[in-house]
N, C-alpha and C positions, 0 to 999 in steps of 0.2 A: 420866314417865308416858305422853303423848304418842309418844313412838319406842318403849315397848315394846308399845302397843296397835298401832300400824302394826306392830310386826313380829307381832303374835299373827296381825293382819286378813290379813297378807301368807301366814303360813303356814299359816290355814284359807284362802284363795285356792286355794293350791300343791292342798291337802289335797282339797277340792273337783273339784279338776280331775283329780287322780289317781283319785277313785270315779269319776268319768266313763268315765274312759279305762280303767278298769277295767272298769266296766257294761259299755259297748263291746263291750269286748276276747270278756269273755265269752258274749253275746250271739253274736257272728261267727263262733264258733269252735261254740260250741253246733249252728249252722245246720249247719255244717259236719261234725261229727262222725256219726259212722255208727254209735257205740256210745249203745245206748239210757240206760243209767245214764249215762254220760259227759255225755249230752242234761243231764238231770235235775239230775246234779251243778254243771254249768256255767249253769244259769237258776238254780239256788239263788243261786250265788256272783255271779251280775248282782243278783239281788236285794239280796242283802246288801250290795254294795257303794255301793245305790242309797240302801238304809236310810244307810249309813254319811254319804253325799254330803247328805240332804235335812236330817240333823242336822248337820252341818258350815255348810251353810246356814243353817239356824235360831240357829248360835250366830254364825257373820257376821253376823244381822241384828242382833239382840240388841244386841252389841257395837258395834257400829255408835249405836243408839237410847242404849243407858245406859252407855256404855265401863266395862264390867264382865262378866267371863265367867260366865255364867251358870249356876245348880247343873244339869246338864243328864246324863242316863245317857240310855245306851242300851237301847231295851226289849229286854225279853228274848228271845227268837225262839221262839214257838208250837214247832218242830220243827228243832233243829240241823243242819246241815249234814251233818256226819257220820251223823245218822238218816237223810235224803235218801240219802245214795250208800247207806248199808249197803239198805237199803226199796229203790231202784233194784236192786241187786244181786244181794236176794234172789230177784227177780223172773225172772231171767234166769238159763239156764246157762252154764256155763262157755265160753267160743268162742274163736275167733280172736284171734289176736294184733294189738293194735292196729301204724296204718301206724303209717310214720315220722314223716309229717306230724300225726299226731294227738301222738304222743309231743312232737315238739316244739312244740307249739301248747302242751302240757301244760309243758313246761319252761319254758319263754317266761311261763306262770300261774305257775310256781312261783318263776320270779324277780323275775316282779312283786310276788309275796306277800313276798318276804324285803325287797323295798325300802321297800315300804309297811309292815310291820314295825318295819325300824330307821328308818323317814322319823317315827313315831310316838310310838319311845322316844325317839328325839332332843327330839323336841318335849316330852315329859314332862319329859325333865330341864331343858330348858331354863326351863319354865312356871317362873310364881312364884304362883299361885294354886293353892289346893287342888283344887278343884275341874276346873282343868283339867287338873291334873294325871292327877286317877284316869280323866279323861273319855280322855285321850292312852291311858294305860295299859290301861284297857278296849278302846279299837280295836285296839291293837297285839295285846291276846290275841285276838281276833277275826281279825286276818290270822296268826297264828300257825297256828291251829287250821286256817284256811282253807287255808295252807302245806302242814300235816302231811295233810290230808283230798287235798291234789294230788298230793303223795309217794305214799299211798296207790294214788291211782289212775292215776299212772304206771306201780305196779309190776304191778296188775292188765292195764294192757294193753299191756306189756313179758310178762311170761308170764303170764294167766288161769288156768293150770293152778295152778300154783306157788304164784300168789294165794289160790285158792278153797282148797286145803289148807293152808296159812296160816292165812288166817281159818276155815275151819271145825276146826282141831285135830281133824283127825281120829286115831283110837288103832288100831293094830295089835296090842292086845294078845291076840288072839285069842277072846278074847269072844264 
């Protein structure tokens, strides 16, 4: 019981430290960025990833006080991410192709998102409580989405033309 609570304490430590360096990340790149949605998108995903860290926290303490993972979910989020970029998006025309250095500042989020992903199902399957299990499971579709919402806006400033007919299905049918 004892070395499976060190290894839970050990892997919300890890877990913590990665929303950090997450926040971070996206924060720096944020400052950076010259695309207005891009801006919006990337202070989302610092947000989320701060929500993710202070519940990561909350369940180290817990655990800590009652060596017992605590029933704990993540609240739901007022406005999903993917509503942010589409709402950033809307806002703006079509323009310029992002630089290089944005595209891979975006690559660099996207492969963070797929490690914290699989850093998370790992942890689910490993857990032996229920509870922590859905809690693992729940983060992991949370960087998922966040993944798929990067992809997205990779491809938007890889060609914004290509993008905006994309998502607006627009019809040639003569109409």
């Amino acid at each position: 019981m004892v070395a499976e609570l060190n290894r839970t304490l050990e892997a919300l430590q890890f877990a913590i430290q990665m929303e950090i360096d997450g926040k971070e990340y996206y924060l720096k790149t944020s400052q950076k960025s010259r695309d207005e949605a891009g801006k919006k998108l990337l202070v989302a995903l610092a947000i989320a990833e701060d929500v993710h860290r202070q519940k990561f926290e909350s369940i180290f303490e817990t655990i800590q006080m009652k060596q017992a993972w605590p029933p704990i979910k993540l609240p739901p989020s007022a406005k999903g991410i993917r509503t942010i970029f589409a709402e950033a998006l809307g806002q703006i025309k079509p323009g310029s192709r992002g630089t290089a250095t944005e595209i891979g500042a975006v690559d660099k989020a996207i492969d963070m998102e797929i490690k914290s992903y699989d850093y998370y199902k790992s942890q689910s399957k490993r857990a032996a409580d229920g509870a922590e299990i859905e809690f693992y499971e729940a983060v992991a579709a949370e960087e998922k989405v966040h993944h798929l919402v990067l992809l997205d806006y990779k491809e938007y400033l890889s060609d914004p033309a290509a993008w905006f007919v994309k998502s607006e299905h627009p019809s040639l049918d003569g109409a």
